[in-house]
C-alpha positions as CSV (number, residue, x, y, z in Angstrom):
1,X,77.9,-1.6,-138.9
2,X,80.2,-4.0,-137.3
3,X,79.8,-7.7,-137.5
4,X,80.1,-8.0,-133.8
5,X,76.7,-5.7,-133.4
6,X,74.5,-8.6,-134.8
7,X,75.7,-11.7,-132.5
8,X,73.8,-12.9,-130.3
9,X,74.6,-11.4,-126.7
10,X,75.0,-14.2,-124.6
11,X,74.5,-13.6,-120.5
12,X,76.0,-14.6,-117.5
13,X,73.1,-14.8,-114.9
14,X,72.6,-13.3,-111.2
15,X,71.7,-15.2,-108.4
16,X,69.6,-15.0,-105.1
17,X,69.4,-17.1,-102.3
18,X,65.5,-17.5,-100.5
19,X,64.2,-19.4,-97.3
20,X,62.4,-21.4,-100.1
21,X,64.9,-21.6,-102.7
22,X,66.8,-25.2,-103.6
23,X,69.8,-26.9,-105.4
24,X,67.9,-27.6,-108.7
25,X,69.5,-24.4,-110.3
26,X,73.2,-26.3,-110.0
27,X,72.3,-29.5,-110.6
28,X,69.2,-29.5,-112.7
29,X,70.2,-26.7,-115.2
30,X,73.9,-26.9,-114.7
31,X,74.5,-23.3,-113.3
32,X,77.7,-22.9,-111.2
33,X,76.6,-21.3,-107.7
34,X,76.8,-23.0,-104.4
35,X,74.2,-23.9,-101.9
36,X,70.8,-25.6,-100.9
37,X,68.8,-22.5,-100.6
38,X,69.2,-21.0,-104.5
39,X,65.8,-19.7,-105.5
40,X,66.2,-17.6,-108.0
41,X,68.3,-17.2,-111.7
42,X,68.2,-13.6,-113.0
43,X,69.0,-14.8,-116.4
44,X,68.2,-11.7,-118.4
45,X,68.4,-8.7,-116.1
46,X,69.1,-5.2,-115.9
47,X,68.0,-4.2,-112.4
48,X,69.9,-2.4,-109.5
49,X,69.2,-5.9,-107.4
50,X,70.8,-7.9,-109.8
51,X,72.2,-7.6,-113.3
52,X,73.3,-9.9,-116.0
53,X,76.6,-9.3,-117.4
54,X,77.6,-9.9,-121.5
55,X,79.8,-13.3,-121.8
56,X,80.5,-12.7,-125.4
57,X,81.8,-10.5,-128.1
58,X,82.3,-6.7,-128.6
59,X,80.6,-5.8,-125.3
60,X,82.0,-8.9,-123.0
61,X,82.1,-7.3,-119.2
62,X,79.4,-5.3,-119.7
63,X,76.3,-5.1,-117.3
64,X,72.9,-5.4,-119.3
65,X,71.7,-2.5,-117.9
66,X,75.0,-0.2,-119.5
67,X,74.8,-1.8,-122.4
68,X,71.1,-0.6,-122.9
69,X,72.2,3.2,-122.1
70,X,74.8,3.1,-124.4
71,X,74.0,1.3,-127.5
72,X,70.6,1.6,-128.5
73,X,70.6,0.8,-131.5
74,X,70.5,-2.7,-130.6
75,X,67.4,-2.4,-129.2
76,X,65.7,-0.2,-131.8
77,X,65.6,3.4,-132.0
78,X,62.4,4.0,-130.4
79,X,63.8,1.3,-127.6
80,X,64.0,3.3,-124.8
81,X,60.5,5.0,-125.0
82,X,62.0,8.2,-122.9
83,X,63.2,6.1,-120.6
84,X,66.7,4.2,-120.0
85,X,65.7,1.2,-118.0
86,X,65.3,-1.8,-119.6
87,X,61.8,-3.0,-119.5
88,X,62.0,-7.0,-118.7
89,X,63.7,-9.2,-116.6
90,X,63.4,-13.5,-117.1
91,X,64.2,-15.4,-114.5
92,X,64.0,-19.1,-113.4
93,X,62.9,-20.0,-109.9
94,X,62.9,-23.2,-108.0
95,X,61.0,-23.4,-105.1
96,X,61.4,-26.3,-102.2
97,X,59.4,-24.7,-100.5
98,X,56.2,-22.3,-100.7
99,X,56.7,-18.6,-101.2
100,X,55.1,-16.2,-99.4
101,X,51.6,-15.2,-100.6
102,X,51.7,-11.8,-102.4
103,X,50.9,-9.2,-104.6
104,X,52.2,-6.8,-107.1
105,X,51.2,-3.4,-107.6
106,X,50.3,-1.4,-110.8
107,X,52.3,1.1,-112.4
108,X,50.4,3.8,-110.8
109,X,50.5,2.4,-107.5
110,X,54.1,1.8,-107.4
111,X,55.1,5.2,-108.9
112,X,53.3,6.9,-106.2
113,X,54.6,4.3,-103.1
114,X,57.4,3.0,-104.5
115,X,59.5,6.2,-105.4
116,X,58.6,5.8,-108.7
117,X,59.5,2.3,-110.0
118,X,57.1,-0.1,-112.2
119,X,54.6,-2.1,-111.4
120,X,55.4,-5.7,-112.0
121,X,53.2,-7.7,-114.7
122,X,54.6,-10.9,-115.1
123,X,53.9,-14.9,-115.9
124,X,55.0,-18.5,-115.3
125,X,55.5,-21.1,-117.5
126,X,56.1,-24.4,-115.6
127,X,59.1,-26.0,-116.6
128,X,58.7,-28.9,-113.8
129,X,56.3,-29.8,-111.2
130,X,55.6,-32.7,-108.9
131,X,52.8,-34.8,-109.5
132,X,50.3,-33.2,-107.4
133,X,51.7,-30.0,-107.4
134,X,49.7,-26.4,-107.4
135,X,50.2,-22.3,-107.3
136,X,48.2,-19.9,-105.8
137,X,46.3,-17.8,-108.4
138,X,43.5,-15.6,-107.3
139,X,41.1,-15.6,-104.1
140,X,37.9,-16.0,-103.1
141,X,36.7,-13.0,-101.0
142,X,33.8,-11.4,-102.7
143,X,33.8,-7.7,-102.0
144,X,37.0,-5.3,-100.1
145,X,35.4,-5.7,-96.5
146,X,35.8,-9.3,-97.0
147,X,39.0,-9.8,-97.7
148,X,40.1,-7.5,-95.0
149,X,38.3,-9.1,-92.6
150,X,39.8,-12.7,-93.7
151,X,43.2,-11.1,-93.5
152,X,42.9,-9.7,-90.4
153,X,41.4,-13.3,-88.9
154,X,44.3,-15.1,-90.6
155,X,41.8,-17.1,-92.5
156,X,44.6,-18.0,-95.4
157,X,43.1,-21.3,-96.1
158,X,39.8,-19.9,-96.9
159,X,41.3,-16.6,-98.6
160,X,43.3,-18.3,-101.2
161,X,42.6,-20.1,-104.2
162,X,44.9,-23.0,-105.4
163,X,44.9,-24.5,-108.6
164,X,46.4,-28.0,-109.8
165,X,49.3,-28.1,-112.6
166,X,51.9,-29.7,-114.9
167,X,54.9,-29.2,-116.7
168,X,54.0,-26.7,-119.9
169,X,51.5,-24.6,-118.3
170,X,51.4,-21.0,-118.9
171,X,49.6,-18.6,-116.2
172,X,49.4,-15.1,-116.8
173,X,49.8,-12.9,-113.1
174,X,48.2,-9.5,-114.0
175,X,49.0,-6.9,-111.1
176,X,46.5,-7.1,-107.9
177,X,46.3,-11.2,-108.4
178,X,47.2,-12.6,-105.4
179,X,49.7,-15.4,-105.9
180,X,52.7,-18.0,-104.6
181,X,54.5,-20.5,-106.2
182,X,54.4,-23.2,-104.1
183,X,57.0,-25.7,-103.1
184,X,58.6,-28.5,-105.9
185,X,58.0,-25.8,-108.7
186,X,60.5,-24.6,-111.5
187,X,58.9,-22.0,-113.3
188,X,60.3,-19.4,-115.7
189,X,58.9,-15.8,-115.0
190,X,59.0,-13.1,-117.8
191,X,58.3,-9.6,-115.5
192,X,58.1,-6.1,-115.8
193,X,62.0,-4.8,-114.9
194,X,60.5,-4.0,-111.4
195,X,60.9,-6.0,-107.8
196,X,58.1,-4.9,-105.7
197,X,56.0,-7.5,-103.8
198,X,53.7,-7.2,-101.4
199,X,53.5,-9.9,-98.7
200,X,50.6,-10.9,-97.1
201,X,51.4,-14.1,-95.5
202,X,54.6,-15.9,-95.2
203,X,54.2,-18.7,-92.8
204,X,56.0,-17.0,-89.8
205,X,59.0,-18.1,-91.2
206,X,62.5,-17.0,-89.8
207,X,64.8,-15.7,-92.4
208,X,68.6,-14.4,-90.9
209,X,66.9,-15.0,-87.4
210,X,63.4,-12.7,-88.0
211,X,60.5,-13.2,-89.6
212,X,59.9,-11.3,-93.1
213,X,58.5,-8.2,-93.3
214,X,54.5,-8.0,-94.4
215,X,52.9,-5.6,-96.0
216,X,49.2,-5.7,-95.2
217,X,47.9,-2.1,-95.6
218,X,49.5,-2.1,-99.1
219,X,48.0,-5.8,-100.0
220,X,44.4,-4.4,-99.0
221,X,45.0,-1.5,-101.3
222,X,46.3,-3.1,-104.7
223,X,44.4,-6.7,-104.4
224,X,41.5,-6.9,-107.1
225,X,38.3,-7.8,-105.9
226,X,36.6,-10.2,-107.0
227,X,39.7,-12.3,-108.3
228,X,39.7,-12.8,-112.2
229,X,38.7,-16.3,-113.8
230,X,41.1,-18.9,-113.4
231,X,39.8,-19.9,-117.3
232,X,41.6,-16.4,-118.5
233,X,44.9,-17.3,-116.9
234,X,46.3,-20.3,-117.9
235,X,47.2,-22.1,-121.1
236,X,47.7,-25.7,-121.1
237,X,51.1,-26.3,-123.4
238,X,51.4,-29.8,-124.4
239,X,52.6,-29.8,-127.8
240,X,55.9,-30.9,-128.9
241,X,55.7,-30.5,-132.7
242,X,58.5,-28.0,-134.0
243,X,57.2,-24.3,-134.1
244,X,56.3,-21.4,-131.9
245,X,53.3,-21.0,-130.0
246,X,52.4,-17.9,-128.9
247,X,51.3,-17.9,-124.9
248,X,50.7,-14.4,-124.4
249,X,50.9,-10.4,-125.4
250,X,49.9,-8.2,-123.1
251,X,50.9,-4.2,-122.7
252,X,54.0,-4.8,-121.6
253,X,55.7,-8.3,-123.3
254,X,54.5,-11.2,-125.5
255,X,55.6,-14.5,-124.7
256,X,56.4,-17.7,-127.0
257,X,57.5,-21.3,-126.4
258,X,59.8,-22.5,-129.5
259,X,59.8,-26.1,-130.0
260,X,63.2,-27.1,-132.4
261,X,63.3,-30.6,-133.6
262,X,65.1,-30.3,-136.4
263,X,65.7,-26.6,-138.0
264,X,63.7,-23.8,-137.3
265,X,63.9,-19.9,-138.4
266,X,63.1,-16.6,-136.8
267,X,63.3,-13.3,-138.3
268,X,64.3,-10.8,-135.7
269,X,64.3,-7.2,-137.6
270,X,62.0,-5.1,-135.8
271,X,62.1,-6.1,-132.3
272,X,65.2,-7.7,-130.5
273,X,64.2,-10.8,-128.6
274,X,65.1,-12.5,-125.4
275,X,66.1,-16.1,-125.8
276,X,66.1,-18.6,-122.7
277,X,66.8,-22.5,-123.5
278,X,64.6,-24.5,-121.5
279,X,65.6,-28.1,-122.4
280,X,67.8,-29.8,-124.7
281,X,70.6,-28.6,-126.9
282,X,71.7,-27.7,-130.5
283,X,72.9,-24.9,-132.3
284,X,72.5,-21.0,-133.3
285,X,73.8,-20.5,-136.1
286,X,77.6,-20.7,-135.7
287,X,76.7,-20.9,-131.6
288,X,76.6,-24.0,-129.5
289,X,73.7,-23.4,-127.1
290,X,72.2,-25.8,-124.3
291,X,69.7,-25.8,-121.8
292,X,70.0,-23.2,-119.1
293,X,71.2,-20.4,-121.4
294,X,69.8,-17.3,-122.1
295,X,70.6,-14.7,-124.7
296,X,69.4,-11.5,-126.5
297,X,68.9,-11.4,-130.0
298,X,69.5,-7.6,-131.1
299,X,67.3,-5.5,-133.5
300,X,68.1,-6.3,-137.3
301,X,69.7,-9.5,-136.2
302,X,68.3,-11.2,-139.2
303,X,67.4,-14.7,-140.2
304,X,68.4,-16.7,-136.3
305,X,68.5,-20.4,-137.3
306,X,68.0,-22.9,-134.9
307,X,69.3,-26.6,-135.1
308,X,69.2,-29.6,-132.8
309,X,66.4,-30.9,-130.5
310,X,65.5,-28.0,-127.5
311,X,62.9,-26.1,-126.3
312,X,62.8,-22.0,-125.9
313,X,60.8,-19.4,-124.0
314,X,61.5,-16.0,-125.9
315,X,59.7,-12.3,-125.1
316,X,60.0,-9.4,-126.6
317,X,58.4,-5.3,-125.5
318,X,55.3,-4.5,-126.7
């Protein structure tokens, strides 16, 4: 096996500009893409809306989503599962303002509508907030009928349910949870590979001189009723000791925050692992790595030693 097979694979993001999105991506996290209207950093992607492409090493150039094709084997043998699309996507998204309220199908749902893409599970961890600040995480209509009925009248202030948060929550968005990030968030989501999202409300906002498209008759189809316990969906991470806590595993992904204060190992044999720095800086190995990068670990990568003071999301498929 060559050397070069077990580096880390560095990224070079995608970006997308939203009615919401804001300037914290360039000047916050360092990333070099102009204008006030940045929402969203594909960091580790592999989708045809937006791929990352390999800074470093034996496959420099390459789009994430090739590189998955062709070289399984640094993604496990059993990797690709019969399939050839990668399965996650990480992003970071700053909102300014509120997103729409929406919804994400199933798998099922979105095979059958959606020309057979994935559904889209995914999750937030907050990596800033304003004081004061909240996301929409379930509803409060208590049977179908009613929540048509409070669509149909508009009655968004009664339909949705908000909840308060800070920096290092977690919050788990299962498909059929209605949801928005609202304005003077930075999260960073860990997805399904999918980007299917049903509106239901946007705020009659004008985007490139018309208003959004909604997607009512879907939302009514896909929303679960009655809304899931708000107690099930978040985790509260306040901990800054050195180690890994593990926030979530579900079918599709399980999700850790590292903490590195000093030196700190991971053994990455079976799975490879996605890597995001979230604050601070230090080391990988022989690697200088900083806040704002993100990186894939490959299958039988070995002992990855950390060093310096930083903080990491990392996933990995289940």
């Amino acid at each position: 096996m060559s050397t070069n097979e077990k580096e880390p694979i560095f990224l070079e993001p995608y970006f997308t500009h939203n009615v919401w999105g804001g300037s914290k991506l360039r000047t916050v996290f360092g990333y070099d893409v102009e204008g006030d209207d940045i929402g969203e950093c594909w960091g580790i992607a592999a989708h045809p809306n937006g791929r990352s492409i390999v800074k470093n090493g034996l496959y420099k150039g390459m789009g994430l989503d090739d590189l998955y094709k062709e070289h399984s084997e640094l993604f496990g043998a059993d990797a690709h599962g019969g399939n050839d699309k990668f399965p996650l996507l990480t992003k970071i998204i700053d909102a300014k303002s509120d997103l729409s309220i929406q919804v994400h199908p199933d798998d099922e749902y979105a095979k059958v509508h959606e020309n057979g893409s994935l559904g889209k599970t995914e999750c937030w961890y907050v990596l800033d907030c304003d004081e004061g600040a909240s996301l929409v995480v379930g509803h409060n209509a208590s049977s179908r009928d009613e929540l048509c009925k409070m669509m149909d009248e508009g009655r968004w202030s009664d339909l949705i349910r908000e909840v308060k948060i800070a920096k290092g929550d977690f919050i788990q968005i299962d498909p059929g949870t209605v949801h928005a990030i609202k304005g003077g968030v930075v999260v960073l989501e860990t997805q399904q590979n999918s980007d299917i999202t049903y509106r239901l409300y946007d705020y009659d906002r004008m985007w490139n001189g018309s208003k959004r498209e909604l997607h009512v008759d879907k939302c009514k189809d896909v929303i679960t009723v009655p809304a899931k316990d708000l107690s099930d969906a978040i985790v509260h991470d306040t901990d800054e000791a050195q180690g890994v806590k593990l926030l979530n595993s579900c079918k599709y992904y399980t999700v850790s925050r590292v903490n590195v204060t000093t030196e700190l190992s991971l053994d990455v044999s079976e799975k490879y692992v996605l890597c995001s720095v979230i604050e601070g800086k230090g080391n990988l190995g022989d690697y200088d790595i900083k806040k704002g990068d993100h990186f894939i670990l490959p299958v039988g990568y070995g002992k990855a030693v950390f060093k310096g003071g930083m903080k990491l999301i990392i996933s990995s498929e289940n």
